[in-house]
C-alpha positions in Angstrom: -99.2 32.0 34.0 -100.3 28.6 35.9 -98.7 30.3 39.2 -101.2 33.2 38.9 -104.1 30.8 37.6 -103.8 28.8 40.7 -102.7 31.7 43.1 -104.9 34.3 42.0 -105.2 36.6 45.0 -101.3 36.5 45.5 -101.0 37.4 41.7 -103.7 40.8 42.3 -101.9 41.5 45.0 -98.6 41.6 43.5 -99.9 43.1 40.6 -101.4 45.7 42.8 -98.0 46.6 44.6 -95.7 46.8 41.4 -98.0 50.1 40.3 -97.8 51.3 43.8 -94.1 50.8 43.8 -94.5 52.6 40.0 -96.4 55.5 41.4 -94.1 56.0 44.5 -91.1 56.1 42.1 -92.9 58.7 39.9 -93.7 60.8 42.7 -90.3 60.4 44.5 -88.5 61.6 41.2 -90.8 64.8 40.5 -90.4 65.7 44.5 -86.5 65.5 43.6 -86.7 67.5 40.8 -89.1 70.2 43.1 -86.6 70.4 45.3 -83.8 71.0 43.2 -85.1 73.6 41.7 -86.3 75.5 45.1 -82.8 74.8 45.8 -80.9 76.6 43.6 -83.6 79.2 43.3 -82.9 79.6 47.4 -78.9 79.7 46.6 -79.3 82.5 43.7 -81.7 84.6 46.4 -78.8 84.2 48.8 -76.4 85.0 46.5 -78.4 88.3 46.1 -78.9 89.3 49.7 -75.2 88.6 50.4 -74.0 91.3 47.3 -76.5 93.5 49.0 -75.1 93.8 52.0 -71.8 93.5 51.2 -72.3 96.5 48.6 -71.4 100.2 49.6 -74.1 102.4 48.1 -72.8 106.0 46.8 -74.6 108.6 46.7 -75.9 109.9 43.3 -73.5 113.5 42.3 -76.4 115.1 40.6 -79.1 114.4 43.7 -76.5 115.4 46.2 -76.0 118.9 44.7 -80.0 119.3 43.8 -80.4 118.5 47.9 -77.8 121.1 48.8 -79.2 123.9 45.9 -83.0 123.2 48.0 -81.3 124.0 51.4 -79.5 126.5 50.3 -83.0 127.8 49.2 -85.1 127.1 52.1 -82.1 128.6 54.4 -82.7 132.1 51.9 -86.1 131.9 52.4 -86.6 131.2 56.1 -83.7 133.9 56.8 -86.4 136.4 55.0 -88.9 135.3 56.9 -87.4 135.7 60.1 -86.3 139.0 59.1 -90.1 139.7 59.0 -90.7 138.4 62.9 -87.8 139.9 64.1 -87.7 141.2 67.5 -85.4 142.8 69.9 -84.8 141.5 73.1 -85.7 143.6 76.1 -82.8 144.8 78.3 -84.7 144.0 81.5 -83.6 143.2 85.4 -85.6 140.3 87.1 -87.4 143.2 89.0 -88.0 145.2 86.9 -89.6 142.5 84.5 -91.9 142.3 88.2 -92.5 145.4 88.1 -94.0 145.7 84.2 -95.6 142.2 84.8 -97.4 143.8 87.8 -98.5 147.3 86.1 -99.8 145.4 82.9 -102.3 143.1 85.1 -103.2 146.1 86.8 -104.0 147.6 83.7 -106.2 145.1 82.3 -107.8 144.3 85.9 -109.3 147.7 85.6 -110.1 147.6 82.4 -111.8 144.8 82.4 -113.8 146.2 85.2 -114.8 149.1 83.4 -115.5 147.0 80.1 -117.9 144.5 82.1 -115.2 141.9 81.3 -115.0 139.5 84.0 -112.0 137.2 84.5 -110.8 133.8 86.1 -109.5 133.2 89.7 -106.2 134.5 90.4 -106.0 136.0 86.5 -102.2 137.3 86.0 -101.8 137.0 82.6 -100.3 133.6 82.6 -97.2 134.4 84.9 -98.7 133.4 87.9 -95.5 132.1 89.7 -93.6 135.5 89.5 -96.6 137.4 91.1 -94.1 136.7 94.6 -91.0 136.1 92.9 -88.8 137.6 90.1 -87.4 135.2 87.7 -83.8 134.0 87.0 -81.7 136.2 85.5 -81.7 134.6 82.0 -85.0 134.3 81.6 -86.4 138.1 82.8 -86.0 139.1 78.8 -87.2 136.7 77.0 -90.3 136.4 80.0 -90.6 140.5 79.3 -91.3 139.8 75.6 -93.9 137.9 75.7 -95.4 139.7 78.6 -95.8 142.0 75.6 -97.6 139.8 73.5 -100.0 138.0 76.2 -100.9 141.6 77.5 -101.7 142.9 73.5 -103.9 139.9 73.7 -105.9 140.4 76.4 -106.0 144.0 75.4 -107.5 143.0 72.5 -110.3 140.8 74.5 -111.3 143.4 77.1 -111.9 146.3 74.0 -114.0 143.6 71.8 -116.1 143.6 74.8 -115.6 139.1 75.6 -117.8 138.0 78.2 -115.1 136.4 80.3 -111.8 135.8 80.1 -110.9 132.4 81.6 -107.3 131.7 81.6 -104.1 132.4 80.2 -102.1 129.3 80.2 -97.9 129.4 79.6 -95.9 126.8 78.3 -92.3 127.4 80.5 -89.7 129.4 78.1 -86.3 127.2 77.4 -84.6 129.9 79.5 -86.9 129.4 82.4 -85.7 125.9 82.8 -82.3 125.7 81.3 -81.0 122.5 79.8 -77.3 121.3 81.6 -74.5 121.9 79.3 -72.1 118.6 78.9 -70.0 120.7 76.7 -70.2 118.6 73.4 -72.0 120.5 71.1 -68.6 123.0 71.7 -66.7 119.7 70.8 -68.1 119.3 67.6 -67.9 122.9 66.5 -64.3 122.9 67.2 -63.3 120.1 66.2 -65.3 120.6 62.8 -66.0 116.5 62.5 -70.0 117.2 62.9 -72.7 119.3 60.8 -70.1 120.7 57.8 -73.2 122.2 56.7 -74.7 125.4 58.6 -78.3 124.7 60.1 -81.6 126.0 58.9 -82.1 129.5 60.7 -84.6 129.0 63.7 -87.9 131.4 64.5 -88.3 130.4 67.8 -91.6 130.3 69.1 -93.5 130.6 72.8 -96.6 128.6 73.2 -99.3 130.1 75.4 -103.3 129.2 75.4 -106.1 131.7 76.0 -109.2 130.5 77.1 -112.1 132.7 77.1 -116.1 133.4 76.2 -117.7 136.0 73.8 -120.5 136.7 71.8 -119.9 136.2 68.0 -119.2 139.4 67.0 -117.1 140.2 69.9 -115.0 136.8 68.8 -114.8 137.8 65.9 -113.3 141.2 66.7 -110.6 139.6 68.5 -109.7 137.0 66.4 -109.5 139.5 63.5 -107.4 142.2 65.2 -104.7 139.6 66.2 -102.5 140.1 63.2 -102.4 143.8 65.6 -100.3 142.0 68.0 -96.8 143.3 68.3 -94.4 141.4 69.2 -96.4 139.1 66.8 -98.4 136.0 67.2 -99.2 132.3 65.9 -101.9 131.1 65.6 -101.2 127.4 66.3 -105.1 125.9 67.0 -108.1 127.0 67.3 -111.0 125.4 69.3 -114.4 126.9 69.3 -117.3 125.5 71.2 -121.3 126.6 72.1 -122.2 127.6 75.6 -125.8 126.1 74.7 -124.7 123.2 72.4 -128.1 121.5 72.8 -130.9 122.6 71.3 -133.8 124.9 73.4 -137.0 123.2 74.0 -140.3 123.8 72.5 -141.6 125.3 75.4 -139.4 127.2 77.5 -139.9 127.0 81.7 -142.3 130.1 83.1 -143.9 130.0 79.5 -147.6 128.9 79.2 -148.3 125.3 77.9 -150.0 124.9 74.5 -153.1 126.1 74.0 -152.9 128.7 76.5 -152.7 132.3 76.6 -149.2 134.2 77.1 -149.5 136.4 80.7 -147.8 139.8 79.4 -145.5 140.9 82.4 -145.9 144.0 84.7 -145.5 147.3 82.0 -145.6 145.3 79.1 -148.5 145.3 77.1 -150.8 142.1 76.3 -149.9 140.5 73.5 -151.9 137.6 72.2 -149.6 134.7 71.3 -146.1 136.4 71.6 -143.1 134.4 71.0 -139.7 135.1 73.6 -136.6 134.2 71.3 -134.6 131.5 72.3 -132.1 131.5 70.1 -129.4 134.0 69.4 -127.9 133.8 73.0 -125.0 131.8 73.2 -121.7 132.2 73.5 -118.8 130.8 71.9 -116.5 129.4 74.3 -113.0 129.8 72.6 -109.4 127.4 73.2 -106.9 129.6 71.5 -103.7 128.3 71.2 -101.0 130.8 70.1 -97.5 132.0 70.3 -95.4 134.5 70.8 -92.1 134.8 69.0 -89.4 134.4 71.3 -85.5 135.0 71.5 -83.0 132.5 69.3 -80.3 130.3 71.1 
């Protein structure tokens, strides 16, 4: 005790350290004891991930034969469908698919003459590259099918009376541009090692866009007489925009200003504050997307 009365700043200062010393000892021992804990929490997690991945799931018996009684299902029900769509393939030569492809543009050329149809630059129905050339071998049947479908189509445009049609626009057929055969899907079937399970049936489909202009009702003609279409068609999308999308002005050009009397044309009679319409003649300018059904592989 006389030590700290005579050093008293050396006595606060030790004083001072021993509870530092105190508190860094408490601190040190709960950080330990933090640690430990995350530790072996991190070790169990580990333990966890490594019985994971070292575990070889198996498939549950009772979902494994509810899976197979669903594609056994969907396999009846798309083979009905099909049934439905199904079409026979044309028995054609590459000229003579020419030869129809010609007479059926013919035909709705001078149809759509005598309709007051008109149609786009170069119009051939979509199959502008045989108009010179007959196609490959392979492809002159399934091409000759849906010939048949894009010429019911445009049929179907010229005798609803559409303003124009503006193209017809083909996706290539799979037996246009046929893919090279390495030979192993004939592997697999032999050798049985692939697919045990026979695939869902295919309805094969041939994409093709029409592009054309009509008044409402005309549109709306066409677009209800396409379930007509033989072979059949999808509709896959359907875009339909106004020739006039903005809205007319208030006062039209060669119409008097406000506050001024109408001038009534040669033969018509005068009439005092007559009104011309301005609404009621657009057109809807249609994207139809469709397709045709096309062979199987």
């Amino acid at each position: 005790m006389d030590w700290f009365k005579r050093n008293p700043f050396t006595g606060a200062l030790a004083a001072i350290t021993a509870v530092l010393a105190a508190a860094a000892g408490y601190y040190l021992y709960g950080a330990q004891g933090r640690f430990a804990a995350e530790e072996a929490r991190f070790e169990e997690q580990k333990m966890a991930l490594e019985s994971l991945q070292a575990d070889k799931p198996f498939p549950n018996e009772e979902n494994v034969r509810l899976v197979r009684e669903e594609l056994e299902q969907a396999r009846t029900i798309l083979g009905e469908i099909g049934k439905g769509f199904a079409t026979e393939m044309p028995t054609v030569t590459p000229q003579e698919f020419q030869d129809q492809l010609r007479e059926m543009v013919n035909d709705i050329v001078s149809r759509a003459a005598a309709g007051g149809v008109t149609l786009g630059e170069d119009f051939y129905l979509g199959f502008e590259s045989y108009e010179a050339q007959p196609p490959a071998a392979a492809a002159a049947g399934p091409l000759a099918l849906q010939l048949k479908s894009i010429h019911a189509v445009a049929s179907i445009l010229v005798e609803a009376k559409a303003r124009e049609i503006t193209s017809i626009v083909r996706q290539p057929l799979a037996a246009e541009n046929p893919a090279p055969d390495d030979g192993g899907s004939d592997k697999k079937k032999k050798d049985g090692s692939k697919g045990k399970d026979k695939p869902l049936p295919d309805l094969v489909l041939a994409p093709f866009d029409v592009n054309f202009s009509a008044d409402q009702a005309s549109f709306r003609t066409a677009f209800n007489r396409l379930l007509e279409v033989e072979p059949p068609v999808f509709i896959r999308q359907l875009a339909v925009t106004n020739s006039a999308p903005a809205g007319p002005s208030k006062t039209a050009e060669g119409e008097p200003a406000s506050g001024e009397e109408p001038v009534a044309e040669a033969g018509e009679p005068e009439v005092s504050g007559a009104i011309k319409p301005v609404l009621g003649r657009e057109l809807a300018v249609v994207n139809l997307q469709l397709a045709s059904v096309s062979a199987g592989h």
